[in-house]
Each structure stands twice: as structure tokens, then as C-alpha cells.
C-alpha positions in Angstrom: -20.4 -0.3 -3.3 -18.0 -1.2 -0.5 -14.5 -0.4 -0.3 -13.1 -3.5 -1.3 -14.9 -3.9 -4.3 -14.2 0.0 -5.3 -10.2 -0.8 -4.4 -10.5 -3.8 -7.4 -11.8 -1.1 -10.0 -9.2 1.2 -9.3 -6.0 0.9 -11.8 -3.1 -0.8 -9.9 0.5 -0.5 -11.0 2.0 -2.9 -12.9 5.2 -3.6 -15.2 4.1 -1.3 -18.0 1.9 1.1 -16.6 2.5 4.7 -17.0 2.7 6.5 -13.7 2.9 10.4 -12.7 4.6 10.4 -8.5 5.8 12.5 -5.8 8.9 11.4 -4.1 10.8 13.0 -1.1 14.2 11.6 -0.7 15.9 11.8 2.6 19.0 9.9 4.2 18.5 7.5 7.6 19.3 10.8 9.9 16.6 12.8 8.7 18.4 15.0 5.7 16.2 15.7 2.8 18.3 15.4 -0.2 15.9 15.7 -3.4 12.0 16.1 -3.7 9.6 17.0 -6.6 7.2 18.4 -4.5 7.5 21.8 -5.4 7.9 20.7 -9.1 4.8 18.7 -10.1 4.9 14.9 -10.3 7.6 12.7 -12.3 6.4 10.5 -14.9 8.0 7.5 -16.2 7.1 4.4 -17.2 7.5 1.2 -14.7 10.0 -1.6 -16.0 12.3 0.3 -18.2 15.0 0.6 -15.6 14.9 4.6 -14.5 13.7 3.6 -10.6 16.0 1.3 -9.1 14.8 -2.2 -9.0 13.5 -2.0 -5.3 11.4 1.3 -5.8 9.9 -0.8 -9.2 8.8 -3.6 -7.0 7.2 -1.8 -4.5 5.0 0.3 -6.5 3.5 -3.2 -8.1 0.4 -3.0 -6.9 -0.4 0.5 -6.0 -2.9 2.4 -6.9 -3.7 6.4 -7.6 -3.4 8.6 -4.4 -1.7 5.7 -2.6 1.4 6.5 -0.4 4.4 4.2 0.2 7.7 4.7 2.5 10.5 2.3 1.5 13.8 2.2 3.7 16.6 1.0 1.4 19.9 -0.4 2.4 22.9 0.4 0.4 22.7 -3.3 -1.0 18.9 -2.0 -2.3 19.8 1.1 -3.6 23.3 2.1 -5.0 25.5 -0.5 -3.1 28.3 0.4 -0.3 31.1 3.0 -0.8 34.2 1.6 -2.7 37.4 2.5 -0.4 39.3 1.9 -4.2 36.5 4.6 -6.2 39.1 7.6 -6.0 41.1 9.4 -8.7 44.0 11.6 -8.4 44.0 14.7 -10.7 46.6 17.5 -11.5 45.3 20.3 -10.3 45.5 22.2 -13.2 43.0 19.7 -15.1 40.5 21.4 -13.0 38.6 25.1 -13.3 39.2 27.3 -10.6 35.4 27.5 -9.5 35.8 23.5 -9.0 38.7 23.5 -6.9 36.5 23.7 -3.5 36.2 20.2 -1.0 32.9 19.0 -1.3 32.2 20.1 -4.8 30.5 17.8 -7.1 31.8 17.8 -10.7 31.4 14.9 -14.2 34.2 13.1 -14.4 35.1 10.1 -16.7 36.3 7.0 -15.0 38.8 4.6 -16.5 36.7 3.3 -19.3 35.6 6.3 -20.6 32.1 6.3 -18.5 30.8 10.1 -17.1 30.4 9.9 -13.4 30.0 12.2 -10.9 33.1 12.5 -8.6 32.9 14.6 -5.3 36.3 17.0 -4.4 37.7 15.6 -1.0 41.4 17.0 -1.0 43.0 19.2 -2.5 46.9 19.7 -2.6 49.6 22.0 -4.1 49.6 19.9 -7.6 46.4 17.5 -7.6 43.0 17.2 -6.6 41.3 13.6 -5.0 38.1 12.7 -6.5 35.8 10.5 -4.7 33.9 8.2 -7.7 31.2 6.8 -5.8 27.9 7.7 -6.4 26.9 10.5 -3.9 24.4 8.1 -2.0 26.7 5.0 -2.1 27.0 3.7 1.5 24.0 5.6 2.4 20.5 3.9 3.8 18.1 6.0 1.9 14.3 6.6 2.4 11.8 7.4 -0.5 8.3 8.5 0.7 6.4 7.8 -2.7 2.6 8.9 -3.3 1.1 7.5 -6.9 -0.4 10.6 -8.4 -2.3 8.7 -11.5 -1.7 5.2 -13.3 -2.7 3.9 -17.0 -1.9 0.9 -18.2 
């Protein structure tokens, strides 16, 4: 049998199909910020909303042991930093072993939604919280292998 015909027997992604995948996550400068390499594949299943929309369509498609890179844009992925996504705290609203710049920590934005909020200043009587999401801003790249797929 030739390759091409083999290729059409082989189960391709589609919206539904349940899929086990190994992703490495890294920013546009090379830093590797999450990977399930060392964890065993992630399972989920495609069009229920956990992969953000442009990971979804690229994986349309592919099939098991297939590898994918996708470089996203902020627009693509979790949109560009909002200069007004900050929040002033007392300081004392705080726990001591969260009173450190660069410390991420839940916090509940304005209509009562948890968020993750970074620490980027802290003062004698508040802290600054940075609401973005940590990869707001950020052109990200996913380097995605399809482990199995059932549909």
C-alpha cells in the first residue's frame, strides 16, 4: 500500500475527536515556559474550548505521531497587555510569603472573577498587581505532537 493511501486510513483530528498530545511551550526568545513532556500526554477533547481557538484549528487534520509548531501572536493567543489591568492593594491584604516582586498569586478582579495577578511594586502601605494574564503581550510558540486520536 503506498503512503498516501495508508495517510487516508489513519484517524485525522476533527471537532470532536478525543486526543492524548505533547506540547512544549516557549516565548519568541527561546524561554520554555510549560511542557508535559516529562508528564505523559494531555487529553482533552477538540471543540469544547480548553485549547485556544488557534491551537483547535490547527490540529484539524492531524493525525497520530504527527508534529506541528504554531507561532502565535498575542492577537492569537491571549491578546496584548492592558496598560489599565493593575490593582492597588493594602499591603496588609496580602500574606507575608506573597509580598515578593514577581510573585504570582489568585486574585479577584472587579466583578468577582479569580485571576492571576503578578506582584510588580511594592510600597510602605500597598502592593501593585499586574491582572494580565502571564502571557498577555507575549508571541508564544507551541510545538505540538498528536500522541493518539478517536473519534
Amino acid at each position: 500500500m503506498n503512503k498516501d493511501k495508508l495517510g487516508d486510513l489513519m484517524t485525522k483530528i476533527q471537532t470532536g475527536s478525543e486526543i492524548e498530545l505533547f506540547f512544549q511551550l516557549s516565548f519568541d526568545d527561546g524561554t520554555v515556559v510549560d511542557s508535559n513532556r516529562d508528564n505523559g500526554p494531555a487529553s482533552c477533547k477538540v471543540g469544547q474550548g480548553l485549547l485556544l481557538p488557534a491551537i483547535e484549528e490547527a490540529l484539524i487534520g492531524l493525525s497520530e505521531n504527527e508534529k506541528k509548531q504554531l507561532i502565535l501572536k498575542p492577537d492569537e493567543a491571549y491578546g496584548p497587555a492592558d496598560p489599565n489591568a493593575f490593582m492597588v492593594v493594602p499591603l496588609e491584604q496580602l500574606p507575608e510569603e506573597a509580598r515578593k516582586i514577581g510573585k504570582t498569586l489568585k486574585a479577584e478582579d472587579e466583578s468577582g472573577e479569580q485571576r492571576s495577578a503578578i506582584v510588580v511594586e511594592i510600597n510602605e502601605k500597598t502592593i501593585k498587581l499586574d491582572m494580565n494574564h502571564p502571557y498577555a503581550g507575549r508571541t508564544l510558540i507551541f510545538d505540538l505532537e498528536v500522541v493518539s486520536v478517536s473519534n
